[in-house]
C-alpha positions, -999 to +999 in steps of 0.1 A: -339+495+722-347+458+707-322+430+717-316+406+690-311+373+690-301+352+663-299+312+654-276+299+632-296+278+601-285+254+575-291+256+543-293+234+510-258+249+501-229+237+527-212+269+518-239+292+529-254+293+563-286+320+574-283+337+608-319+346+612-329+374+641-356+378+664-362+409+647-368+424+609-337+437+593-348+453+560-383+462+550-390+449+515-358+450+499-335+425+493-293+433+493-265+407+481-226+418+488-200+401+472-169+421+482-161+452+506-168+478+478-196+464+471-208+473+503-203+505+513-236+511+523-235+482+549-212+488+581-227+455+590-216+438+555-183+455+558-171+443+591-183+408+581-156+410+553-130+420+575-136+381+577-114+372+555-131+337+550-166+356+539-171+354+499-208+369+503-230+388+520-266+386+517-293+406+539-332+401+537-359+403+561-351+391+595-319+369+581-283+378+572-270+348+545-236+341+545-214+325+520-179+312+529-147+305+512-133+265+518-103+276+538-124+271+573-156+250+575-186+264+592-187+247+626-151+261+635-164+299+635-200+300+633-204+309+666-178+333+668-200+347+637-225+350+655-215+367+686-200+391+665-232+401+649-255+404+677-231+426+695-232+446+664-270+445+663-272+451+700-251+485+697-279+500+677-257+504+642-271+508+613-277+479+589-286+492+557-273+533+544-304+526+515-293+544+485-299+540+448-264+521+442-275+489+468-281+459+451-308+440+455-307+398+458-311+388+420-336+361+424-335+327+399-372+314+392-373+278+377-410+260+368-418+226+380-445+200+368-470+192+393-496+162+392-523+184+381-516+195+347-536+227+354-510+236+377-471+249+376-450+252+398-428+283+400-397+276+424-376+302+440-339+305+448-350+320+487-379+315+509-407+342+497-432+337+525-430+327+559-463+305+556-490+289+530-514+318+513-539+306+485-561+332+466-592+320+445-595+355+425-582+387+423-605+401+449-589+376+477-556+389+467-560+424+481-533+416+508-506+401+479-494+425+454-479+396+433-508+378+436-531+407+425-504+412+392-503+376+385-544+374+380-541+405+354-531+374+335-562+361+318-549+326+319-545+329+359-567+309+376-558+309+410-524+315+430-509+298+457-476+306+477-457+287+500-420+285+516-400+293+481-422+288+455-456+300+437-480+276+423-505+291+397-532+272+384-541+283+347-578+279+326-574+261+298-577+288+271-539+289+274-511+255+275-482+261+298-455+259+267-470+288+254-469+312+291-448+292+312-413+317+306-438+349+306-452+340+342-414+329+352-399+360+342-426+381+356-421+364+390-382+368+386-385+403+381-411+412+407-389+393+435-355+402+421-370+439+427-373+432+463-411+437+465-432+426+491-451+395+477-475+394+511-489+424+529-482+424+571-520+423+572-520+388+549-493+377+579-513+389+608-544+376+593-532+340+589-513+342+626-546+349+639-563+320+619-529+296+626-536+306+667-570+300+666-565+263+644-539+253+667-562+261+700-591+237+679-568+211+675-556+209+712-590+205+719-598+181+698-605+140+706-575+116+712-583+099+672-580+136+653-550+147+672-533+114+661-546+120+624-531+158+626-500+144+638-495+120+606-508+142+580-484+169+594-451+143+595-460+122+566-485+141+542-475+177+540-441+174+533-452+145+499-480+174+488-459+202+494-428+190+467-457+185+444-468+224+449-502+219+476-510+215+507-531+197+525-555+199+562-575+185+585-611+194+588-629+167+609-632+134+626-666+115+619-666+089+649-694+068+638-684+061+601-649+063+608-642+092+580-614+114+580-622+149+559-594+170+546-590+200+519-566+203+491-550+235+485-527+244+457-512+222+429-536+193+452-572+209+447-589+197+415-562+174+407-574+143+385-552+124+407-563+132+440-584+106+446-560+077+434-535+097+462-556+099+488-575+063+483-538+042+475-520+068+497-532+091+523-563+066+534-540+030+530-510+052+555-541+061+581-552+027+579-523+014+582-517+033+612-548+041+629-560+005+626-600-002+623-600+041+636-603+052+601-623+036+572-622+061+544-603+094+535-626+122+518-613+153+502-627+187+500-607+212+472-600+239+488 
């Protein structure tokens, strides 16, 4: 039998905290609660009201979401919480009686400008993937059914996904004004369906590629490990909120260059290279003293 384990984890909304396990809950689908009848088909969700500070339950993946009333604050019982669900987990009770009548977790979708104006950025009210996929064409997409629907859009150039949102990069037959609330709702819909936007073999793929990265970096010079270091603290986070992603390729030693690739919202942007000279290369310089000379990007 598994034994789960669960951490308690913040969220944007002070109301709401996740208490994510060590294991998967639901396969694909997505439930929200907001009362006891409501969840008739979730022992789980209907002992959690027997709280009688829980306003709503929501259960997705390998989380449970939990929404409270303001009569207690979260620090004063989260714990308690949480014992009380992984002794329920532990006893091997069922989570989810999957019938027609469940509910799935209606998803909100808003778009975001992005620096490039080839590329949108499609935000999500819930984390959709656990890590960063890109796909370049429809034939990279076989592990992403989303991805795969979203390039049966002529306008689709490419499609990237990270955390909570979808960035999609269009050609230019087509402005955003006239697809940007045809892409959004499609993205509502498919998520608010529960589908799987990722494929376990997409996941395992990219572990595999994330283990074997991580064992290049730890062997890599004193200078590059610094350089991954910043770009992960300082970088990542700036290029993420604008819908890309950035890493580290190489080191050159001898003329001092540090070589990166641009993925997402960041690749084929006409202001990359103001970022990266005025931002990226002035912070490494800045930091890495006569180390580093010039920054030079490679779209991804």
């Amino acid at each position: 039998m598994k034994e789960f384990n669960i951490t308690v984890t913040e969220t944007s909304n002070p109301a709401i905290l996740k208490f994510e396990t060590n294991h998967m809950l639901t396969q694909g689908k997505n439930y929200e609660f907001k009362n006891i009848d409501e969840a008739k088909d979730s022992l789980l969700a209907q002992q959690l009201f027997y709280l009688p500070f829980i306003k709503t339950v929501y259960i997705s993946g390998n989380f449970i979401g939990l929404e409270r009333y303001d009569i207690v604050e979260w620090n004063d019982v989260k714990d308690e919480v949480a014992q009380q669900m992984v002794e329920y987990l532990n006893a091997g009770e069922p989570i989810i009686n999957d019938t027609d009548t469940t509910k799935n977790i209606a998803a909100t979708v808003y778009a975001e400008v992005t620096p490039n104006p080839s590329v949108m950025k499609f935000v999500c009210n819930r984390k959709i993937v656990a890590e960063t996929f890109e796909f370049k064409n429809i034939d990279e997409a076989k592990e992403s059914e989303l991805a795969k629907k979203l390039f049966h859009f002529p306008y689709v150039k490419q499609v990237f996904f990270d955390e909570n949102y979808v960035s999609i990069t269009k050609y230019d037959v087509a402005e955003w004004e006239e697809i940007n609330m045809e892409l959004r709702e499609f993205i509502r819909t498919y998520l608010s369906e529960g589908n799987e936007v990722v494929s376990k073999n997409a996941i395992a793929f990219n572990q595999t590629i994330e283990d074997s990265t991580t064992t290049v970096i730890s062997e890599l010079d004193d200078t590059s490990q610094q350089i991954v270091a910043i770009l992960d603290e300082y970088v990542k986070p700036a290029v993420a909120s604008d819908g890309g992603n950035i890493l580290f390729q190489s080191y050159e030693e001898e003329t001092k260059t540090v070589n990166v690739i641009l993925q997402g919202a960041c690749s084929g942007c006409p202001s990359s290279t103001f970022t990266l000279k005025n931002g990226i290369e002035t912070m490494l310089k800045n930091m890495m003293g006569d180390k580093v000379n010039e920054v030079v990007a490679l779209n991804g």
